[in-house]
C-alpha positions in Angstrom: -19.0 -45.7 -64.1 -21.4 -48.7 -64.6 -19.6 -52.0 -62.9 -20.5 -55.5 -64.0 -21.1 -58.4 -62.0 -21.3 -62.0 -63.2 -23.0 -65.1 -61.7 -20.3 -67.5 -62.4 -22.1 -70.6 -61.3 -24.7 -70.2 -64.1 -22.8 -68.3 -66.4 -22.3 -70.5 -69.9 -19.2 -68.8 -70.7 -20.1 -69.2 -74.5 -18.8 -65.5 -75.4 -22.1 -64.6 -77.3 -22.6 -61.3 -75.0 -18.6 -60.4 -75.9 -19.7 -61.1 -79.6 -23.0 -59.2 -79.9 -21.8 -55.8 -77.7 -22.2 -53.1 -79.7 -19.2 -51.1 -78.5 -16.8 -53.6 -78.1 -16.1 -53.3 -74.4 -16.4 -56.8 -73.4 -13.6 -59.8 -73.3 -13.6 -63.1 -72.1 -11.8 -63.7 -68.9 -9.5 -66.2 -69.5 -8.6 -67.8 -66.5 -12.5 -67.9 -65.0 -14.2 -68.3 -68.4 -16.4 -65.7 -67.9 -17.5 -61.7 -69.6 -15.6 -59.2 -67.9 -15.0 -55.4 -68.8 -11.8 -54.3 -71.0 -9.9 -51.8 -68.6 -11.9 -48.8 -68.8 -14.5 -50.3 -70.3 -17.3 -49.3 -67.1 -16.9 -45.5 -67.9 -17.9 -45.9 -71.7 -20.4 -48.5 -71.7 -23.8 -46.6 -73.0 -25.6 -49.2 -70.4 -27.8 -50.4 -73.6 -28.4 -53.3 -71.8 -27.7 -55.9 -74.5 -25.4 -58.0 -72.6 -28.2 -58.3 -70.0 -30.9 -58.2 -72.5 -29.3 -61.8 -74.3 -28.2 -64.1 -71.0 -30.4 -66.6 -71.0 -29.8 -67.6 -67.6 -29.7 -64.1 -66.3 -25.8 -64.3 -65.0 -25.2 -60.7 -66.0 -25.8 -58.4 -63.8 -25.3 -54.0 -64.1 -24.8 -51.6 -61.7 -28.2 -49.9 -63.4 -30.1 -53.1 -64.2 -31.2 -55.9 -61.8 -32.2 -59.1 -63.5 -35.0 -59.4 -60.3 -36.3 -56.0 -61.9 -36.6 -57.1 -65.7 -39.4 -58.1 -67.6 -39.1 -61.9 -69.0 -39.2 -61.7 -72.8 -42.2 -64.3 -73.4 -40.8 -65.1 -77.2 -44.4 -67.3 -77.8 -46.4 -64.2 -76.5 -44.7 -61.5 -79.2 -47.0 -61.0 -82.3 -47.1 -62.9 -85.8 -45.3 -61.5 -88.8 -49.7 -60.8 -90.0 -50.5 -59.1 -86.9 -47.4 -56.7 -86.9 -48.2 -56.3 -90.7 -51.9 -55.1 -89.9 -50.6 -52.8 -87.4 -48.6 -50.7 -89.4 -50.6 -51.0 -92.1 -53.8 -50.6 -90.5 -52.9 -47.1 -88.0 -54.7 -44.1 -89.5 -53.9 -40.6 -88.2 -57.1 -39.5 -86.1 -58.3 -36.5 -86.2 -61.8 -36.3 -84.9 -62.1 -37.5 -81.4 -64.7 -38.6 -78.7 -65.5 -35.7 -76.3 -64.1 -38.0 -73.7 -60.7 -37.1 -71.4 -57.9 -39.0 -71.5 -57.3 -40.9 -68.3 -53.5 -40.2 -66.8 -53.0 -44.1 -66.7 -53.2 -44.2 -70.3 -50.9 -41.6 -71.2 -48.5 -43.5 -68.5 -49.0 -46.7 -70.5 -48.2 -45.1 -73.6 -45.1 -43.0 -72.4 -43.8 -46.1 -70.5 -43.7 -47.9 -73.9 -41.8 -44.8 -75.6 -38.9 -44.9 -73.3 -37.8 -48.3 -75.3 -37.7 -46.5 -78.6 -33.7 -46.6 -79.9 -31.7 -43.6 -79.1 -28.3 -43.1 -80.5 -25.9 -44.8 -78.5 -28.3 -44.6 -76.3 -28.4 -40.6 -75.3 -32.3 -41.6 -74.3 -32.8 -37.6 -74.9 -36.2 -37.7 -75.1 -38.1 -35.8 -72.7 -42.1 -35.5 -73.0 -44.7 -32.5 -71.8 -48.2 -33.7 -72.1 -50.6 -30.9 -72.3 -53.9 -33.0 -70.8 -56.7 -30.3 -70.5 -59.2 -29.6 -73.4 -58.9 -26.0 -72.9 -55.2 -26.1 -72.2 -55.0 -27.7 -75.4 -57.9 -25.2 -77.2 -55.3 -22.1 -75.9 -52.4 -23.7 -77.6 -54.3 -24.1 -80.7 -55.0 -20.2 -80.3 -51.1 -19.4 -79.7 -50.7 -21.6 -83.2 -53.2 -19.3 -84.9 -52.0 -15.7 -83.5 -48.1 -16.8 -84.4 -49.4 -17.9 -88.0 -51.3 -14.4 -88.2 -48.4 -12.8 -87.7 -46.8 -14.9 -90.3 -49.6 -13.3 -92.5 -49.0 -10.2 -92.0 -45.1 -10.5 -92.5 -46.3 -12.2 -96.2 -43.8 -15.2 -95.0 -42.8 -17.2 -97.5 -44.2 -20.4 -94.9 -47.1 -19.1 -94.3 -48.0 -19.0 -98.2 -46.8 -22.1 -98.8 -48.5 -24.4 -95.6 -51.3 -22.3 -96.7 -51.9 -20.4 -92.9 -54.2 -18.2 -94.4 -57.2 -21.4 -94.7 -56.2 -22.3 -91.4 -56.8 -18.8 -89.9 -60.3 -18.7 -91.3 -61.0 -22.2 -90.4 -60.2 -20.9 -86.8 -62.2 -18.1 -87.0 -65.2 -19.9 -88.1 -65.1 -21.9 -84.5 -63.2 -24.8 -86.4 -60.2 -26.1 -84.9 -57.7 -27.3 -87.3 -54.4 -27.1 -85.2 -55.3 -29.4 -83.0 -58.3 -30.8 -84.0 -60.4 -30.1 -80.6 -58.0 -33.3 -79.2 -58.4 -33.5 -75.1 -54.5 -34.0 -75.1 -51.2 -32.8 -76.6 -48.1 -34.8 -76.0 -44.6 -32.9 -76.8 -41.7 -34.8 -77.3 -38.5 -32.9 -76.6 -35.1 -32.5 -75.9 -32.7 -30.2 -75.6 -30.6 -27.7 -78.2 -27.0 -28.3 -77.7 -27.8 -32.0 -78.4 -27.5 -32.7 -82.0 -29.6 -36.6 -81.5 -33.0 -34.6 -80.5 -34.3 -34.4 -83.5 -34.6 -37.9 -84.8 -35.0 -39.6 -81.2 -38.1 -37.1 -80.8 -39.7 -39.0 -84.2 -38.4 -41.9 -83.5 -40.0 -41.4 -79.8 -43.0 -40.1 -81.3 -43.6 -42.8 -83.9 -43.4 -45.4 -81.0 -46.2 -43.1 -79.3 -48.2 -43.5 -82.4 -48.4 -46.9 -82.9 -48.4 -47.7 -78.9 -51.8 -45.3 -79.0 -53.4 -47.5 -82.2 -52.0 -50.5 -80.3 -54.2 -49.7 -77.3 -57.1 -48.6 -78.8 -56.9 -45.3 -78.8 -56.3 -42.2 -81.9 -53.2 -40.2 -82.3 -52.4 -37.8 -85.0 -49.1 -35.7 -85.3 -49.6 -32.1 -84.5 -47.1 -30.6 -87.2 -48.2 -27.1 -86.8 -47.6 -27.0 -83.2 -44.3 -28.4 -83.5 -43.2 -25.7 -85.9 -45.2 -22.7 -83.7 -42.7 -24.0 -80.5 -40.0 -23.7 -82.0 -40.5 -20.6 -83.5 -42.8 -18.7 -81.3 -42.3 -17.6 -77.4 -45.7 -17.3 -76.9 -47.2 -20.8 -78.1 -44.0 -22.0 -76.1 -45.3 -20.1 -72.7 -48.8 -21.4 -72.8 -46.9 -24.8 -72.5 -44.3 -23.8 -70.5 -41.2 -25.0 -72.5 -38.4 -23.7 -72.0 -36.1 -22.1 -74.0 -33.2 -24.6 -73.8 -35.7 -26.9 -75.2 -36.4 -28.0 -78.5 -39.6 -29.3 -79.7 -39.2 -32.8 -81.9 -42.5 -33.8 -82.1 -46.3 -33.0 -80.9 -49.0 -35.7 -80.8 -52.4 -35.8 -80.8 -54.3 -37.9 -78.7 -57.6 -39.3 -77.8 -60.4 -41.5 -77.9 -61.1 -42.0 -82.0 -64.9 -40.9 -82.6 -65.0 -43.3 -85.4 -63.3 -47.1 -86.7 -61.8 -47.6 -89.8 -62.7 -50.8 -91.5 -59.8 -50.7 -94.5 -56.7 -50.5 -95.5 -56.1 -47.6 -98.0 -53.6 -47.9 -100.8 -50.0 -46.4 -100.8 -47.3 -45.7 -103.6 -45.3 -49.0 -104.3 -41.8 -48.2 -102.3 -39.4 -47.2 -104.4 -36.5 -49.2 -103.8 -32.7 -48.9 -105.4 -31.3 -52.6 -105.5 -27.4 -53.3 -105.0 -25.7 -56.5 -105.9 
């Protein structure tokens, strides 16, 4: 149960937190002016933190969040409306990398900035295996290759259409086109009986993405080693994953060997328009 605690000598007792909880669980107390749990409200609050997030004096205080702990949100210091344009504009997926390893720190930095990536109602399932060894990394891409061999041989209907058969001989001709000789694999995962993996891993893994471009470094989506986890024991024991788990994402990562300089051009969105 997550308890609530409000500082009432600084608390403005305006009722914006009641209005802007997403669950409905908090009331104004109407003898002391002030937030307060409805009854049972503590043991289904999904401790998303918005109540605590919009205080501007900081007089709410969780059980699981401190305000002492918090980062100030420095409103002047957030990017323009251009800058946040050119970034998603301007991230590329990168797929040929410096022959340089990717410090720990990095990957730390990156990770730390997924964990704010919305969950529904805030499950945060996401959990994350980074594979952070060049030849680690060159064995998974092997384990891709055998499982899409097989594939082959079976005359899979997925393996002629993803075309497995260019990316077997690509392999065999030293060329690594699974995971694109990357020094580091990041998995985003989560587990099978919960039915928000899937689209928290992407949404996860997007956040990875565009942290990665943000910091100056490449990232790429690994789709084929996504698909070989899930579907192949032995690409998932190279890893280690277990079987519980299921894979919602794989990411390249690494320092890009080269800078792009434009901006390509994309469809026009296709938009249907209501009242």
């Amino acid at each position: 149960m997550i308890t609530l605690k409000v500082n009432k000598k600084t608390c403005k007792g305006d009722g914006k937190c009641v209005e802007i909880c997403p669950i409905k669980i908090l009331r104004m107390n109407e003898k002391e002016g002030v937030p307060e749990f409805i009854p049972g409200g503590g043991d289904i609050c999904i401790n998303c933190g918005h109540c605590f997030a919009f205080c501007p004096p900081g007089s709410i205080e969780l059980s699981t969040m401190d305000p002492k702990d918090s980062m100030r949100l420095e409103h002047s210091k957030l990017p323009n409306a251009h800058q946040v344009e050119l970034l998603l504009k301007g991230r590329r997926s990168i797929r040929t990398y410096k022959d340089e390893p990717l410090s720990k720190e990095s990957i730390e930095k990156l990770l730390d900035c997924c964990r704010y990536a919305p969950s529904g109602i805030n499950r945060q399932p996401v959990n994350w295996l980074v594979v952070n060894s060049k030849d680690k990394v060159h064995e998974l891409s092997g384990s891709v290759i055998n499982w899409m061999e097989g594939l082959l041989q079976a005359k899979s209907p997925l393996a002629e259409s993803f075309r497995f058969d260019r990316l077997v001989e690509s392999w065999k001709n030293c060329e690594d086109m699974i995971c694109r000789s990357a020094p580091c694999i990041i998995i985003a995962y989560g587990f099978k009986d919960d039915p928000l993996v899937p689209q928290s891993c992407t949404i996860s893994a997007t956040y990875l993405e565009l942290s990665a471009f943000g910091f100056g470094l490449g990232a790429c989506w690994a789709g084929y080693v996504n698909m070989a986890l899930n579907m192949s024991d032995d690409a998932r024991k190279v890893v280690g994953l277990s079987g519980r788990a299921a894979a919602g994402a794989a990411m390249m990562v690494g320092h890009p060997k080269y800078r792009y300089n434009r901006i390509p051009v994309r469809n026009t969105a296709k938009a249907i328009w209501k009242g």
